[in-house]
Steps between C-alpha positions, in 0.01 A plus 500: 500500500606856402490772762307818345806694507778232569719605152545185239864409471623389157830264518594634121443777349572595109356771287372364193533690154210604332579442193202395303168481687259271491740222384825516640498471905679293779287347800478680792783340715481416897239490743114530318214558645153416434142486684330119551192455431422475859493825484283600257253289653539677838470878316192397321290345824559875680201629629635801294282759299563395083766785413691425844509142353559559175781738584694240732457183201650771216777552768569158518442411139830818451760284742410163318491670136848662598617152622382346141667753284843480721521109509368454140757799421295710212122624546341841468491627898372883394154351332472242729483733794330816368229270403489289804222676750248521096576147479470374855158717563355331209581131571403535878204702448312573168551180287223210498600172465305218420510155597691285262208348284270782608401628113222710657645743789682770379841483465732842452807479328853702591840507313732745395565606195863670575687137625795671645284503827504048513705481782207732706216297346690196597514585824149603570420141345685320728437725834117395438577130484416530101820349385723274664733726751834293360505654167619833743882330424388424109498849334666485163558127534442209288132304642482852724340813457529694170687796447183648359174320544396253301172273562658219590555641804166455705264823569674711186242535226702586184877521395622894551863636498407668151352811551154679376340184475312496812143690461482285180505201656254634746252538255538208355440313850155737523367430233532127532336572848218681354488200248446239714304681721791523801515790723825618645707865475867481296754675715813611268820673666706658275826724529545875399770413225302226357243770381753614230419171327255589226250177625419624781374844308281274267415300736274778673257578223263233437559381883244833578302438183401194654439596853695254678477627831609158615867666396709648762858636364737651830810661340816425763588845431824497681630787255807279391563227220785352432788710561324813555231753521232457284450849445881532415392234196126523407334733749102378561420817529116595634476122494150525678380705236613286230318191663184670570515597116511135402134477714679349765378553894835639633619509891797597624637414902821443657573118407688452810246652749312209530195679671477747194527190272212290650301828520574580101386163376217450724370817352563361151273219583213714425615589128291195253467678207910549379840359605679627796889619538630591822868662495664398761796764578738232677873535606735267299705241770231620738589384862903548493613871572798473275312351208216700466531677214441813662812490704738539127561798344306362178628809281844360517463133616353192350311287757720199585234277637285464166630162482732216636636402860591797728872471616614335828476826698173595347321214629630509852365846511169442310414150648586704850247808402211258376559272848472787701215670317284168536597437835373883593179401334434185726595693746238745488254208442607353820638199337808323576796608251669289230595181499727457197691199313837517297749353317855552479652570126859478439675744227455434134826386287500765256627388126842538404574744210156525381428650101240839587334480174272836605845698605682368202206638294459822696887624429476350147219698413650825622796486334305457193295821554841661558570470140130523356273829592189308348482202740209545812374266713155437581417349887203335644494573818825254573782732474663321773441153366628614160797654572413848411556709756846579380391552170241751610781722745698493210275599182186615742356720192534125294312280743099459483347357808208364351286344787291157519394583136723224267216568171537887603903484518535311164311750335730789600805313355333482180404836521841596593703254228319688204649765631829406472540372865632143587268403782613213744224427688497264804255259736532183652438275203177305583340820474683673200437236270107473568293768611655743209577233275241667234672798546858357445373349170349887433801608509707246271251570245669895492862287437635731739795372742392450884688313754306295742631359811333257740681407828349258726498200221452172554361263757755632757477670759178275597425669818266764323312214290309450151385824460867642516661208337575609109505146346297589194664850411669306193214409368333820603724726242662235300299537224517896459630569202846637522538457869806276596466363856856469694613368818806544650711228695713709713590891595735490185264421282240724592681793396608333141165439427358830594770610302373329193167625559595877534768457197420216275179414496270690213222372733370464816583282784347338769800454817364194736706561843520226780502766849661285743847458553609174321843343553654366203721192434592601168657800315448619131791503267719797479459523172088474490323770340133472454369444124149469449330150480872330630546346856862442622612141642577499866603158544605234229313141453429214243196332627288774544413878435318671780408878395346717745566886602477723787700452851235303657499197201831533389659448852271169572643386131882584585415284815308241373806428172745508833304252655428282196933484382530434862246208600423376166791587326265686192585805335218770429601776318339851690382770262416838590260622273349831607296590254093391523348503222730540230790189458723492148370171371841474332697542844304251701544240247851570466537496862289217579679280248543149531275482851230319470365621836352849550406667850289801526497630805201808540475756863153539334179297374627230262231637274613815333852444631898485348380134447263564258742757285720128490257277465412741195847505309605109556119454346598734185845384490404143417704418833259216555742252623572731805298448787355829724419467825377807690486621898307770587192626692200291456295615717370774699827589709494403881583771743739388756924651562695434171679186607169301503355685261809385247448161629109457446520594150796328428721771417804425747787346409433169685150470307692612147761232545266252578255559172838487302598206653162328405467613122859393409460140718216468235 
């Protein structure tokens, strides 16, 4: 048992480097803390009045969701914990639940639409005895907990992590109600940045034309997205007025004043004849002093706990703050204080020497600005995770922070390359590639030259799960005309191929960057220069030819030819080919020669993949008696840290050698 002010001791402390947030991070290391279930029980049987109540579970919910996020070592604590009183009020107090079976009582339905906040909704799950209370040690891990919620998990009604797509769904849910005769109010939380999304604008029209009153929308309007102020990026201006213009019933109320927030939608309950939207003004990391995002300067500062574990020191002092702050609240109810649980977690063994893909890209493109006046770069609201902050001290007057608006964004660079402009324009892939895929096409119909670049790509990091996990980007853009897809293998090669983009290429490019540090067992010949359509061969072999690109796939194929000479005494011959979706058919048969075995090995969905762009040329090269066999994704990715992720899609270098292994034995 914890004291209420006896201070937590950490036996090792570090200070971990943010350097891209929501999927690089390092588990909290030490002594954790966490609230049993016990607990929970105990706080909800209080003869207490409902806000008292609600008050103390949201307090306990913010030490257990601070616990997740530090063990699992990446999560989104600001959205979890601005959101946390909206979220716990609702679960405790306004949602009905019917019996399982029960097809006539109503039944309300809650999610949110923003998905940076699943570590909260997690937590208000399992403090209500709705989920089972050991997934609390399972965030971000493989058979655990999501990094964004998905509906496997129990209690979570629809995927989210993509943004704007949340009233939509709501409607959709309504009118099957309405169809089958089934009453029951939607309850949709959304985030402030997410309404820069163009869905959620459209979304608003026809939801008042048809008077679904059954619709309630609160806006977490914690004033902050990603990295910064809203208003510094798309200010929301008289966003009452523009809600009440779409024939919405708008409310506004402190989101974290839980009195004012039962008193806002109770009055809402009397609106049947249009939806409702409450804005919720709410403090981002809500419940910790120091990450609030009041206490920054937020003119000069970018909020640092948007995403990913806080440091050693930072949890000592917030897990302290939140301990205290509950144990004040029991207090006051006359209840015995806290009774907490830990575990002890030792220090991570950080990699060796690792390649920084992100950095290597961040100086690379600077240097090539340096010499050319017409490059800018366009940002969606993940300057940090792109690397762009340099670029934008440097060349501010060159940098366009475009906001959670990827179709918007896209636009401008056309706009700006028939002007003469070389736009680079940046996202995490998964979301580059789709939502303004038409608008990427739009452009290569002008045959002006944009540069593209998506970092986050490929099935690692897992943590953040399928909706963050670009493993159909290549098939996304591969067919654009004149759009050659690249992906670099190491820091060195990120800034050749750039290079080629910027200098050689007549078109545009598409740059596919893995954003964790990867160490490499293999180097790339001194002599290698890029040319398009040719790989370069990192290790020699007879028996077979594995090609592959990227740091992720072409480390597990180094490893798994080591392996193979060493056990089995094969050769494979390992071929870095980085280009995606445009091979010379000449090269590869010259290079695959007398082999008769052929390895693909795709960090994406085998359909749409490298694989294919083979499977293509050995078809039109009458290669016949070679024989393909392709890795990749088939499925939808598991979410889980990257070693098991690698492992249950068998894209480690155990799993490679062993496939290779069984197609030569036959």
């Amino acid at each position: 048992m914890l004291a209420q002010h006896q201070p937590i001791h950490l036996p090792y402390s570090r200070i971990t480097e943010h350097i891209v947030g929501d999927q690089i991070g390092e588990a909290v290391s030490g002594t954790l803390y966490y609230v049993p279930f016990k607990e929970f029980e105990r706080v909800r049987a209080l003869p207490v009045p409902p806000v008292e109540k609600t008050g103390l579970f949201a307090a306990l919910c913010r030490i257990n969701t601070l616990y997740m996020i530090a063990r699992a070592g990446s999560g989104h604590i600001g959205s979890s914990f601005s959101s946390m009183d909206i979220m716990s009020w609702l679960q405790l107090n306004e949602l009905r639940i019917a019996p399982e079976g029960d097809e006539v009582s109503p039944q309300d339905i809650f999610f949110s639409s923003k998905g940076h906040d699943a570590p909260g909704l997690y937590n208000t799950f399992i403090g209500l005895g709705r989920l089972d209370f050991d997934l609390i040690h399972t965030l971000r891990k493989l058979g655990g907990l999501p990094g964004h919620p998905d509906i496997a998990t129990p209690n979570i009604v629809t995927n989210t992590g993509s943004l704007g797509m949340g009233v939509s769904k709501a409607k959709g849910m309504i009118f099957a109600n309405r169809l089958r005769k089934r009453s029951g109010n939607v309850f949709v939380l959304t985030g402030d940045g997410e309404l820069q999304e163009g869905q959620f604008w459209e979304s608003l029209v026809s939801a008042a034309n048809n008077k679904l009153h059954e619709l309630t929308v609160i806006i977490d309007h914690n004033k902050l997205q990603s990295d910064t102020l809203v208003a510094k990026v798309s200010d929301l201006g008289d966003l009452e007025a523009k809600l009440a213009a779409f024939g919405w019933h708008v409310s506004r109320c402190d989101g974290n004043d839980l009195a004012a927030l039962a008193q806002t939608l109770a009055a809402t309950k009397n609106v049947t004849d249009k939806p409702k939207v409450i804005i919720a003004d709410t403090i981002k990391g809500k419940g910790v002093s120091f990450m609030e995002h009041t206490s920054i300067d937020s003119d000069v500062e970018f909020y640092k706990f948007h995403s990913g574990a806080p440091s050693d020191e930072a949890y000592v002092k917030a897990a302290q703050e939140l301990i205290d702050t509950a144990n004040a609240k029991l207090n006051t109810a006359g209840a015995a204080q806290l009774e907490l649980e830990t575990i002890i977690r030792p220090a991570a063994v950080l990699p060796e020497n690792p390649q920084r893909l992100i950095q290597a890209y961040s100086n690379a493109l600077i240097e090539q600005a340096r010499r050319n006046p017409n490059i800018v770069a366009l940002d969606a609201d993940l300057i940090l995770d792109t690397g762009l902050i340099p670029f934008q001290k440097e060349f501010p007057d060159r940098f366009v922070e475009c906001g959670i608006a990827e179709q918007d964004m896209v636009s401008q660079a056309g706009g700006m390359a028939l002007q003469g402009l070389l736009p680079v324009v940046h996202s995490f892939a998964c979301f580059l590639s789709s939502r303004p895929n038409e608008q990427i096409y739009n452009n290569a119909t002008e045959l002006e030259k944009i540069i593209y670049v998506g970092s986050l790509a490929g099935v690692v990091p897992g943590g953040p799960g399928h909706s963050h996990q670009a493993v159909r980007d290549i098939s996304a853009l591969g067919g654009i005309p004149g759009l050659t897809l690249m992906e670099p293998s190491c820091e060195a090669e990120v800034a050749m191929l750039l290079d080629w983009a910027v200098n050689q290429s007549a078109g545009s490019s598409y740059l596919r960057l893995v954003s964790l540090p990867w160490v490499i067992p293999f180097e790339l010949p001194s002599d290698y220069k890029p040319q398009l359509g040719k790989g370069v061969t990192l290790t020699e072999g007879k028996d077979a030819v594995l090609i592959t690109y990227g740091p992720v796939l072409l480390s597990a194929a180094v490893q798994a030819a080591q392996s193979l000479r060493e056990e089995k005494g094969l050769s494979v011959k390992v071929i870095n080919l980085p280009w995606l979706n445009n091979i010379d058919a000449e090269w590869l048969t010259r290079e695959v020669g007398t082999c008769m075995d052929i390895f693909s090995l795709d960090n994406h969905y085998l359909v749409g993949g490298q694989g294919d762009r083979i499977a293509e040329i050995i078809a039109k090269e009458a290669l016949s008696e070679k024989k393909l066999f392709r890795v990749g994704i088939g499925e939808i990715p598991a979410c889980g840290t990257n070693p098991e992720i690698l492992k249950v899609h068998g894209l480690d270098s155990a799993s490679i050698s062993a496939v290779i292994r069984a197609k030569l034995n036959k």
